[in-house]
N, C-alpha and C positions, 0 to 999 in steps of 0.2 A: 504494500500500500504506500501511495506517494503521499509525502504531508506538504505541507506549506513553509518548510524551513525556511525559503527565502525573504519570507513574508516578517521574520521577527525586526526585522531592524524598522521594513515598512509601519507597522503598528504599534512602534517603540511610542509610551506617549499617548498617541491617538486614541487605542481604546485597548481597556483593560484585560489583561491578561491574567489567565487563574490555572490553577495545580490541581490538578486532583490525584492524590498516592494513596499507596494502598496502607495498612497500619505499621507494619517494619518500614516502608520508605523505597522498596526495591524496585518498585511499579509506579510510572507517574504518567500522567498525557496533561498537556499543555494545550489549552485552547485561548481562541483571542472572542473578545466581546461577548454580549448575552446570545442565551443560548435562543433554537428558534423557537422551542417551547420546554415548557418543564413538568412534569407527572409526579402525582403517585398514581404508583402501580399495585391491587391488592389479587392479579392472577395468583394462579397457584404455583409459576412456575416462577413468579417473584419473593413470594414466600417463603418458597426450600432455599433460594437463593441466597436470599439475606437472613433467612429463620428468624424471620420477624413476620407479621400482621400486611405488611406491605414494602417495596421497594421504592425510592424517591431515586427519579430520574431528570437530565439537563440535555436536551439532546441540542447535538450544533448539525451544521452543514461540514460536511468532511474537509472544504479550504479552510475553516475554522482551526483546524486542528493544527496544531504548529510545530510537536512532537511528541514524541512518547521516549520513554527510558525503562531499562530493563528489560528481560524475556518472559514476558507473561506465557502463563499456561492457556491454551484455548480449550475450551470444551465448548463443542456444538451441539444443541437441544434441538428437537424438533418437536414443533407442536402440533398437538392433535389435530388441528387446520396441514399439515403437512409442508411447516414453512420453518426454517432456520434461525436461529439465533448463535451468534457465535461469543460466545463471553471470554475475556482476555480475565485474569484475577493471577494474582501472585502464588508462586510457588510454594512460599515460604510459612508467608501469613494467611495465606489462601481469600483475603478479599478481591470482589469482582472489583476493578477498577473502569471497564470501559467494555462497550457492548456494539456487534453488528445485527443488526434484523435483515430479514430477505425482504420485507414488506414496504421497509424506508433504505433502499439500497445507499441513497444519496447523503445520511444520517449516521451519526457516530451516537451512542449514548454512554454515559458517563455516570455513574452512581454521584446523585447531588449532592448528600452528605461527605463526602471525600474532599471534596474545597478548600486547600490551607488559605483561607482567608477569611476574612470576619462579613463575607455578603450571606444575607440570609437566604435560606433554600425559600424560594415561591413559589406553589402551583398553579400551573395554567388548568390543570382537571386533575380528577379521580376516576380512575378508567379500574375495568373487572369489579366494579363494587358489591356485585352479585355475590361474592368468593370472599369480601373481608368479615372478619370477627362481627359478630353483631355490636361488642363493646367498643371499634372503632367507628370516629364519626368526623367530618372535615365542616369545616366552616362554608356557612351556605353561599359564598360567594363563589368556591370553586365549583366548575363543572361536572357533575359526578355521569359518569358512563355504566353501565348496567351489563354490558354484553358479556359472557359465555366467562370460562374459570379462564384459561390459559389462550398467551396469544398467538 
């Protein structure tokens, strides 16, 4: 995968550049500016992922992306739709750090909590809400999505 290495000196300044690593530090992807939208996720296939309730996601456009560090491990899901997901996460510490779909080919996603920076994670929706805990619940300004457990 090509990134946009040339691009760091172009958006030196202009707009804001952010980290996301995994908990040891071995894994990192470097994107520039806001993402094109942000999620949570309460599939089921979000859930084994983070063994939480839900997955919070930042997705960019893949010129976004500026680079990556380290050799992530890939494991690739398929879901019950018969569509790919390819998850990058560390060796080591075993966090997912950054995500391919077959669905958004043009899309990187990026586990939003991973950010060494003090911007707060904000959702654009709530998507699989079908699938989360009864005892979760999001604020009625996000958009909540209903459809099917896994994507």
């Amino acid at each position: 995968m090509a990134y946009a290495l040339d691009k760091i000196d172009e958006y030196e300044g202009e707009h804001m550049q952010r980290v996301a690593a995994c908990g040891c530090g071995e894994i990192s992807i470097t994107v520039i500016g806001p993402p094109v939208f942000s999620a949570i996720c309460a599939c089921t296939n979000c859930q084994k992922r983070t063994g939480s309730a839900f997955g919070m996601s930042a997705y960019y456009d893949r010129d976004k992306v500026l680079k990556t560090e380290g050799q992530p491990t890939v494991f690739r899901y398929t879901s019950n739709k018969d569509r790919f997901l390819d998850f990058r996460f560390c060796p080591t510490c075993g966090s997912t750090v950054w995500w391919e779909v077959e669905f958004m080919p043009d899309k990187i996603g990026v586990a939003g909590i991973l950010f060494d920076d003090d911007q707060p994670f904000t959702a654009d929706g709530a998507y699989f809400c079908a699938t989360k805990p009864d005892w979760v619940s999001f604020d009625e300004s996000i958009k909540m999505g209903q459809a099917g457990s896994t994507s």
